[in-house]
N, C-alpha and C positions, 0 to 999 in steps of 0.2 A: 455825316457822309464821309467818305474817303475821299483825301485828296486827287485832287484831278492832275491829269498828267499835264506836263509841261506844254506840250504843241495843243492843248484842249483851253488851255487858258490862256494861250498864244490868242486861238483862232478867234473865243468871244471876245475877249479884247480887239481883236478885230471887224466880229459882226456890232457888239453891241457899244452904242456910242452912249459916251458919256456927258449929258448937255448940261450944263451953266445957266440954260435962261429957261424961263420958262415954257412948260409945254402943251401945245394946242391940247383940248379936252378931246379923249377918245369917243369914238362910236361908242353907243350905250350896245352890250351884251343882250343877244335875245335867250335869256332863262327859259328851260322847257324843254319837255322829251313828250312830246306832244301823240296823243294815238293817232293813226291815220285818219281813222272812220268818224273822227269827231270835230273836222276841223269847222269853225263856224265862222259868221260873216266876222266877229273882233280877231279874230285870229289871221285869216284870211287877208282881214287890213292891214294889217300890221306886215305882215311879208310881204305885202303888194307896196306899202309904203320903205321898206327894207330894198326892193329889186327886185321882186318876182313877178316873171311874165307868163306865170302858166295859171289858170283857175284851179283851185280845189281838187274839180273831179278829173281834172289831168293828172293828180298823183294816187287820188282814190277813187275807187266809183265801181263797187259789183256789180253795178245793174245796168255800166254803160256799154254801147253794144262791141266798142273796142277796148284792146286791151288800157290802163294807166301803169304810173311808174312804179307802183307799187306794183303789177306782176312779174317783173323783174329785178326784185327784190328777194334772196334767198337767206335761207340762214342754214349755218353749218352746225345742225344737231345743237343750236339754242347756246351755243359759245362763243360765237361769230358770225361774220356776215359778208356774202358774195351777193355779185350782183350777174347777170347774162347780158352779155355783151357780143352777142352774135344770134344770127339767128338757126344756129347748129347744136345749142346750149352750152356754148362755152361761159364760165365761169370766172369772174377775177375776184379774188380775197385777197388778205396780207400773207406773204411766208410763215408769219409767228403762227396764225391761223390753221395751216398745213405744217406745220413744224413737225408735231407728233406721226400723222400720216408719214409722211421724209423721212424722220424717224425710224419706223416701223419696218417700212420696205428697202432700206440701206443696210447694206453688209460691208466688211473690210474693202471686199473686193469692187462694188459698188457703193460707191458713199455719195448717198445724190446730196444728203447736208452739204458736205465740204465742196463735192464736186460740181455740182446743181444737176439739175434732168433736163434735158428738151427733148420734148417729140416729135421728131420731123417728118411724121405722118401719123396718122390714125391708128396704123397699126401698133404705133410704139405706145401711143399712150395707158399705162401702166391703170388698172383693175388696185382701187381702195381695199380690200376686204372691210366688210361691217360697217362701211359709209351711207350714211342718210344726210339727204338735205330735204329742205319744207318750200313752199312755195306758197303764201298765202294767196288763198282764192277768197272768202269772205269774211267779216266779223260781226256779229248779231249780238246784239243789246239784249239780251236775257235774264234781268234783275227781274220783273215781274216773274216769269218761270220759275224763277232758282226760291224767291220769296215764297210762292205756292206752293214749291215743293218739299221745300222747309215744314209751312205750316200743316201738310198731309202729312208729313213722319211724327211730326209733335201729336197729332189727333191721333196718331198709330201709338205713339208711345214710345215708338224707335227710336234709337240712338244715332245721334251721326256727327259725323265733322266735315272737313272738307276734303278729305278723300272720299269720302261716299258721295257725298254730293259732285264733288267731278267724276267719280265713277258714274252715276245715275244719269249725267248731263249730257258726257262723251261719248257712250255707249246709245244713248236715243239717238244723234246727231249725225256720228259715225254711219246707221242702218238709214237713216233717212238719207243722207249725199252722198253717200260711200269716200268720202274725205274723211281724213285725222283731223280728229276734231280735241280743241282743247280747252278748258273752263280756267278761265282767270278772272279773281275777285280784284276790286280794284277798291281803296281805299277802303282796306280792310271789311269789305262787304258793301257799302256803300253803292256799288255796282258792279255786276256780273256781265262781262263778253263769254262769247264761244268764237273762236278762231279755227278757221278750218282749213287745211292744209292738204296741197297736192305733194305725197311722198316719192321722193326716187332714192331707190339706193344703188344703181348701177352707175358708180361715180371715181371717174379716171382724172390720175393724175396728167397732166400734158404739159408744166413749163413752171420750173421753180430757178433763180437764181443759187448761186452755192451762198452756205450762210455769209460768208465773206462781204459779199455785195447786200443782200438784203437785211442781214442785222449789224453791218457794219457799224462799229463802236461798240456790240455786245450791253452789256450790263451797265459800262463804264457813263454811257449816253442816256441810258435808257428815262424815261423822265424828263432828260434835258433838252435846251434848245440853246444852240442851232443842234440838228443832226443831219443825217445825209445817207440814210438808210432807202436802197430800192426794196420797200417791204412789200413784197406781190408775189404769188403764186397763179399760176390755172389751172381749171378741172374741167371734165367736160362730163355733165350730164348725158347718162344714157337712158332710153325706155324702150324695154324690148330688143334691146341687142343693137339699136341704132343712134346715132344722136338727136336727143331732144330738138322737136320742131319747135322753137321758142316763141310762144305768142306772143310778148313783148322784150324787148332788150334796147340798151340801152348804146347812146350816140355816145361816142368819144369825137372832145374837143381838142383842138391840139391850138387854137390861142391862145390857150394857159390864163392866167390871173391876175389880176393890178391890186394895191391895197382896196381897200374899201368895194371890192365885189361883193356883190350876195353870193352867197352859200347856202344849200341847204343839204342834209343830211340824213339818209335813208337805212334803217337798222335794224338789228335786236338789240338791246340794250340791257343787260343783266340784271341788277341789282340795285340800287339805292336806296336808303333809308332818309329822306330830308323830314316826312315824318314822323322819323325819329324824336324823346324825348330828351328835356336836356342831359335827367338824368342816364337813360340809355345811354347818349353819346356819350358821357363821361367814364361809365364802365369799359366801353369799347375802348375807349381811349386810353384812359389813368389804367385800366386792369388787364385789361387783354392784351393791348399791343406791348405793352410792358416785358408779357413775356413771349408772345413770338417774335419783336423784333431784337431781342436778348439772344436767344439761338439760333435763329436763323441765320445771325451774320456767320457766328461759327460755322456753321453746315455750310453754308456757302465757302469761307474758308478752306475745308477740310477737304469740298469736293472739288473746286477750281486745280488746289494746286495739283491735284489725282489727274486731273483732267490738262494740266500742261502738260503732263510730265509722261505720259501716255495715251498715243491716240485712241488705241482700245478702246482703254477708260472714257475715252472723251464720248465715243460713240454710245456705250453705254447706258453715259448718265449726260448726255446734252439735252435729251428732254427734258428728266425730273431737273437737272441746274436750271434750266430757263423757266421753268415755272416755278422754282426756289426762289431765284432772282427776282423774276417781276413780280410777285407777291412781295415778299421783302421791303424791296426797294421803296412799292407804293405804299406799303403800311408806315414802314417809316416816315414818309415825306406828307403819310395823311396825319398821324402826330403831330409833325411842325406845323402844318399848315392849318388845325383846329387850333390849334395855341398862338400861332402869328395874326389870324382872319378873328378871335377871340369867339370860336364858334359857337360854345359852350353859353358863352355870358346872350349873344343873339337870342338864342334859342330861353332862355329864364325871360328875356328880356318877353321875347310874345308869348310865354308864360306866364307872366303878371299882367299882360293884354288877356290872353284867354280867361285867368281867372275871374276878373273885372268882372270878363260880359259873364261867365258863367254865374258868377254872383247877382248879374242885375235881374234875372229871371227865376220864379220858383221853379220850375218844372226843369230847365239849366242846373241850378243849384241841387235837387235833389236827386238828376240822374248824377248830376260829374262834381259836386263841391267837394268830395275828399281824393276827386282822383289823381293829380298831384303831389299831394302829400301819400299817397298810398305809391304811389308810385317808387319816391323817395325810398317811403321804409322798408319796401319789397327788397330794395339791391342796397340797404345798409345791412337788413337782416342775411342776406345769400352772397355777399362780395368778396369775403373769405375763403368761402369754400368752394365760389366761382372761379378763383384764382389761380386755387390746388387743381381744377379738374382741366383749367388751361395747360397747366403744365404738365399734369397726365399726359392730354393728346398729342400735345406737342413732344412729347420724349417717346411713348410707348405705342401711340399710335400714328404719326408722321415722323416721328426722329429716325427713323432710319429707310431704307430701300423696303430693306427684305421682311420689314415687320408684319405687310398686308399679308405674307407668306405664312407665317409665323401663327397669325388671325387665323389664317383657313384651316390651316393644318388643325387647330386647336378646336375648330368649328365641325371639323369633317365625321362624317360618321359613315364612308362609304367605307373608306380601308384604304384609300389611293393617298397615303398621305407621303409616301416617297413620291410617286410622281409630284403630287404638288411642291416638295422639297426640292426634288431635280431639276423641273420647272421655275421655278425662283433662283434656284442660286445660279441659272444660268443666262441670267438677267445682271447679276449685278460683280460687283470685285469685292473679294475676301477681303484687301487692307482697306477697302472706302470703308464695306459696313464694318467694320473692326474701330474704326475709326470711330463712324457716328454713333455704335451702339454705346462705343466709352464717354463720348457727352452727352448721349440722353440719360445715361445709367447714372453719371454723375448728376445733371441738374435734375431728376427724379428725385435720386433721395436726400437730397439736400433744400429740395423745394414744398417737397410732398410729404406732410407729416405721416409720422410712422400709424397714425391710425387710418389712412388708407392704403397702407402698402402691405404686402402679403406677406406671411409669416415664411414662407419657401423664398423671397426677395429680402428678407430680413436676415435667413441664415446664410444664406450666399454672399451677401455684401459682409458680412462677418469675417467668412473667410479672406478674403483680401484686404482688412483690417487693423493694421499694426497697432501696438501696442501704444502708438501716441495716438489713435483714434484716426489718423490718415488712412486712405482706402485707396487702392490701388486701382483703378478702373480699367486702365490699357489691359490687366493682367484679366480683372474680373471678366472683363469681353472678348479675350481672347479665350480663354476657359469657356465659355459659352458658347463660342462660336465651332469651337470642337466636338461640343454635346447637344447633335438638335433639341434633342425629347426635353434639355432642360431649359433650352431657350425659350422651346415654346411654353414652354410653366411662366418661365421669365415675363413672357411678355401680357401671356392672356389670365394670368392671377386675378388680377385686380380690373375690375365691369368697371362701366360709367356710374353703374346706377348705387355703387357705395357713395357717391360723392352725392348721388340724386339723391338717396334715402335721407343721408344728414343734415340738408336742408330744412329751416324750416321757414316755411312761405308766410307771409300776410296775406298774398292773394295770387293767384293767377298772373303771371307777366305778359304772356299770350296774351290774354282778357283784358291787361291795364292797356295793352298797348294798344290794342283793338277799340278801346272806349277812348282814348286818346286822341287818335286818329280821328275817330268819329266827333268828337268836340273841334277838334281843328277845320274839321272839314266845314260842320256846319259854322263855324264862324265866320270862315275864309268867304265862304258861299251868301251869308248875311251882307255880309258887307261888299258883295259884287264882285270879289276878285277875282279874276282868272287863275283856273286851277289845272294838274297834270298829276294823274298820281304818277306814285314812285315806279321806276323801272321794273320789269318783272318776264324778261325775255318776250313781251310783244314788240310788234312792228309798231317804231317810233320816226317820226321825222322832228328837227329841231331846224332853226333855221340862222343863220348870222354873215356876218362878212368877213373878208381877210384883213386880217389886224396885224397888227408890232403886237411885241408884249415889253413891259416898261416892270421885268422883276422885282426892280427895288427903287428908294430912293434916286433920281437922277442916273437912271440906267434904262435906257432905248434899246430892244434886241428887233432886227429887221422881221418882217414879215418872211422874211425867203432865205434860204440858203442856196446856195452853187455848187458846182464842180470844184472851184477851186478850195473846197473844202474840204472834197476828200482825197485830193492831193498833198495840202498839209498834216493832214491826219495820217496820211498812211505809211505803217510803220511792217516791216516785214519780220520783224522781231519780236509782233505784239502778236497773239492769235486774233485777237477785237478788234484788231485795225492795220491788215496785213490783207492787202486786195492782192487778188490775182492778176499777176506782170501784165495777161494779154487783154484786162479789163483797166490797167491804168495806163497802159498806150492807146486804146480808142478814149479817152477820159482827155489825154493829155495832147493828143494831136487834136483835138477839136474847139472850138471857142469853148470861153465857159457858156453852160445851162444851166438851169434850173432843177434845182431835188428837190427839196422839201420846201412846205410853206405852211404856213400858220392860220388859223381859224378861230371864230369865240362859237364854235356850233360846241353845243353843250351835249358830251357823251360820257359816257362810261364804258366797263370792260362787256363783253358781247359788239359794241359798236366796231369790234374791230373789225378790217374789212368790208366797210359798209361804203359804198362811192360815196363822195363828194360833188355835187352836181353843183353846174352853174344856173342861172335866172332861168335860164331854158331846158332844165332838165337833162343838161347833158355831163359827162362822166368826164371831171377837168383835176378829179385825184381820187386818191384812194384816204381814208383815217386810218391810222396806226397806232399813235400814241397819244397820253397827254402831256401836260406841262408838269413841272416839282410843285409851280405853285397852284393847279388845279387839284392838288389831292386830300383837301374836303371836300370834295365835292363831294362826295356818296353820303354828307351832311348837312351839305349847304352850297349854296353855288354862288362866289364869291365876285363881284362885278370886275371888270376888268382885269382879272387874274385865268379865268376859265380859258384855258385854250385847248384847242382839236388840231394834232401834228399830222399834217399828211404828204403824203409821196406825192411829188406830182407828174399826174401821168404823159407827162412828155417823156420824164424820166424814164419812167418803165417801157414807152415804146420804143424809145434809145437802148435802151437794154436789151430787148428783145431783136433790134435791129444789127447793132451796130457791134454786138457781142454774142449774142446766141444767135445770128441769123435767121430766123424763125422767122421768113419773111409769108410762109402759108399762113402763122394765125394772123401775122398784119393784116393781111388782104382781106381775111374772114371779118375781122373787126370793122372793115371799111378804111383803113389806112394806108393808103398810095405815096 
């Protein structure tokens, strides 16, 4: 990581104490991204023993005759997550969440990033184009259906995977309730939901902070703790041209939180692999991150300082940077923290548990005794060329802006390939991609052996080739950037599937991983354990309390951060931590309060935006980020390390009062 700046190691030094004696044992972490529709009476204990004063079907329950917490629970296109907090369908997520939207609808002349939005009526709030949110209405347990339907194409003879099968699923379900209906297999087949969803796409922006205040610290923070970031945006649901009559939404608390409060947390959840095998994780780790988190820093590099040194620029690329960045950042710090947490050795470790049992049984041993080892010699025999095809994507297919352009152009057979050229390059700055295409062009052919690179990419890098074998790439990319018709040769040469053909397999990785799964499951399940499959954008609730987090050896970081943090942070000189003058005089005339605080509710990316409710279900923060030392987690969820960073929403109603005046949504909220 980059050094941190001076007033940032001032400040922890400040939040996090350093103790001498020894330290009381923490609350134990509640592990789990649990489905809604499945909570049962040991689950149910356990939160009721944790703080929870609500029963079950207060958070789920299709069939009950009012609404629960779950129908006020949104997701934003299955990348995030809002929740309704009014009964007009107003919406609150994180800023990062609406970042892109901001993005999109901001011009020089309007810059709602820099400058923030508010709508001080209805009339002003600002029309998304091509925004969908979802609104879960029910989920049905359809592993029997999916199994008979399976065994009817087998007896037809028909081929299928699992796009047919959620085609066949979605499209009966869809005509039957007239809801979006969606099939998710959970533990790699083991069971099939269908999730059915109330769609709106009439979806208005109404009240974002300028990035200043809500990603306050930028990049520099991102991961860490303390932070001090108001990350919240509003939208408001329309239907029919009017504001959504919200059948349920949700209470804002303004008592705020003590250590040791229950938490729970209400989501979509993206992605996990826990699992995952040990050797999977090790590819991912030793092979892959190797080389994204090798360029990426550059890219970041290259575009930060484009982005000081010109606000154009800034506007341009402050989306693609912040999703540069937070990618990045997290891979990196998921590297350390498999190798610090020893995630790798865990995972062999209930590997030679699984083997055991799978040996103590014939019918065990003949489905799964070499799956392990086939495992193994799948990704010794494909890790080479796994490697090449990383750095493929990463230089010729993400290295630069304008490459997706590049793609189309090359793709296109209608004839509009100037428009589509006009269209891109008026997206991005001649000296960024000049820039980035000179380090993907170099870590390409320097990484990618010459038998998959193209014989038009071989004569070209020739040319800018001196006699002592150095190649000039500023020159080569600049030469290219003058000749489209040869860029696009440049870029779309060389398919994935040269790198796919020269593989050669032992078996199926899909398939090992899918039998994998399926041995772990039934063991976990033999042996009575409580199970959650991996994330996979359903509606999850996790549950835990407000914690400290203890980093390292002899180092306490408070549950909470304050105002007076982002008064020593704020630097008007920094663009990451340079608040606007008339948001640090309502900051600094006022006692300190409360921003951020800390959580062990166990999430991932999609949780972003998702409330933080207290015992009673009511809305006492928002999730935003996690911790440095929570990024295994998408491998393994490490006890007393897992934390959930949230805003808290005193905060943002502070903000919305005391600085955006917006005292119409207060009122709508219930806040007097």
């Amino acid at each position: 990581m980059r050094a941190k700046f001076t007033h940032i190691s001032f400040l922890k030094t400040i939040v996090c104490i350093v103790l001498l004696l020894s330290l009381a044992p923490a609350a134990l972490a509640d592990e789990g991204m649990w489905m809604v529709n499945t909570i049962d009476k040991a689950l149910a204990k356990q939160m009721k023993q944790r703080g929870l004063k609500l029963a079950p079907r207060e958070i789920y329950n299709a069939d009950a005759p009012g609404a629960t917490l779950s129908d006020a629970i949104v997701s934003l296109e299955f990348y995030g997550t809002a929740s309704l907090v009014s009964p007009e369908g107003l919406i609150i997520t994180n800023h990062h969440c609406a970042f892109s939207d901001i993005a999109a609808i901001s011009t020089a002349d309007h810059n709602y990033l820099e400058d923030g939005f508010w709508a001080y009526s209805r009339q002003e709030e600002l029309p998304i184009p091509n925004k969908k949110v979802y609104i879960l209405k029910r989920v049905l347990d359809v592993t029997g259906e999916v199994e008979a339907l399976k065994a009817g194409l087998d007896a037809k003879g028909e081929r299928y995977g699992s796009r047919k099968l959620s085609h066949l699923m979605e499209t009966k379900y869809e005509k039957e309730t007239g809801l979006e209906a969606s099939l998710e297999s959970m533990w790699a087949g083991e069971k099939y939901y269908i999730s059915l969803y109330q769609t709106y796409t009439d979806i208005r922006l109404v009240a974002a902070p300028p990035v200043s205040i809500a990603a306050f610290g930028g990049d520099e923070d991102n991961w860490e703790w303390p932070q001090h970031k108001c990350d919240f945006a509003l939208y408001r649901i329309y239907d029919h041209g009017e504001p959504l009559v919200s059948e349920k939404w949700l209470k804002i608390s303004t008592k705020g939180v003590q250590e040791g409060d229950f938490t729970m947390v209400l989501g979509f959840p993206g992605r996990t692999d826990r699992y995952s095998s040990a050797a999977k994780t090790a590819h991912v780790i030793e092979l892959q991150r190797t080389v994204t988190n090798d360029i990426r820093k550059e890219q970041m590099e290259i575009v930060r300082k484009a982005m000081d040194a010109d606000p154009e620029v800034r506007l341009k690329y402050a989306d693609w940077f912040f999703m540069l960045s937070n990618v990045q950042e997290l891979q990196e710090g998921e590297v350390q923290c498999v190798d610090r947490f020893r995630v790798i050795d865990e995972k062999r470790a209930e590997e030679r548990e699984l083997q055991a049992w799978i040996d103590a049984d014939s019918d065990r041993k003949a489905r799964w005794g070499t799956l392990l080892s086939d495992l193994e010699a799948e990704y010794a025999a494909t890790d080479a060329i796994e490697q090449q095809k990383s750095w493929y994507r990463e230089t010729l297919i993400r290295g630069t802006r304008i490459a997706p352009t590049m793609l189309r152009m090359s793709n296109n057979r209608t004839g509009d390939k100037e428009e589509i050229y006009r269209r891109g390059l008026s997206e991005v700055d001649p000296a960024v991609e000049k820039a980035l295409l000179a380090l993907a062009a170099e870590k390409y052919f320097e990484n990618v052996s010459p038998a998959f690179t193209g014989e038009h990419q071989k004569a070209l890098r020739s040319e800018f080739t001196n006699a002592a074998g150095s190649t000039d790439y500023p020159a080569l990319a600049a030469w290219l950037w003058e000749h489209p018709d040869e860029m696009v040769d440049f870029y779309s040469e060389v398919k994935i599937t040269a790198f796919n053909d020269a593989e050669q397999h032992v078996a199926s990785l899909t398939d090992l991983h899918h039998e994998y799964i399926h041995a772990l499951y039934a063991m976990r399940s033999e042996k009575g354990l409580m199970q959650y499959p991996d994330a996979n954008s359903t509606l999850r609730l996790t549950y835990g309390r407000v914690s400290a987090l203890s980093p390292c050896d002899g180092v306490v970081c408070s549950w909470q951060s304050t105002s007076q943090g982002l008064l020593e942070k704020n630097n008007p000189a920094q663009h990451d931590f340079a608040l606007p003058d008339a948001f640090v005089q309502t900051v600094a005339g006022a006692p300190r309060f409360p921003v951020n605080f800390l959580t062990d509710n166990d999430i991932t990316g999609g949780n972003s935006g998702s409330p933080v409710l207290n015992a009673r279900g009511e809305v006492v923060g928002l999730a935003f980020d996690g911790n440095k030392e929570s990024l295994a987690s998408n491998f393994s969820a490490t006890e007393g390390y897992n934390k959930c960073v949230c805003v808290d929403i005193r905060y943002v109603l502070r903000t919305l009062k005391e600085y955006a005046h917006l005292d119409r949504i207060l009122e709508e909220m219930g806040i007097r």
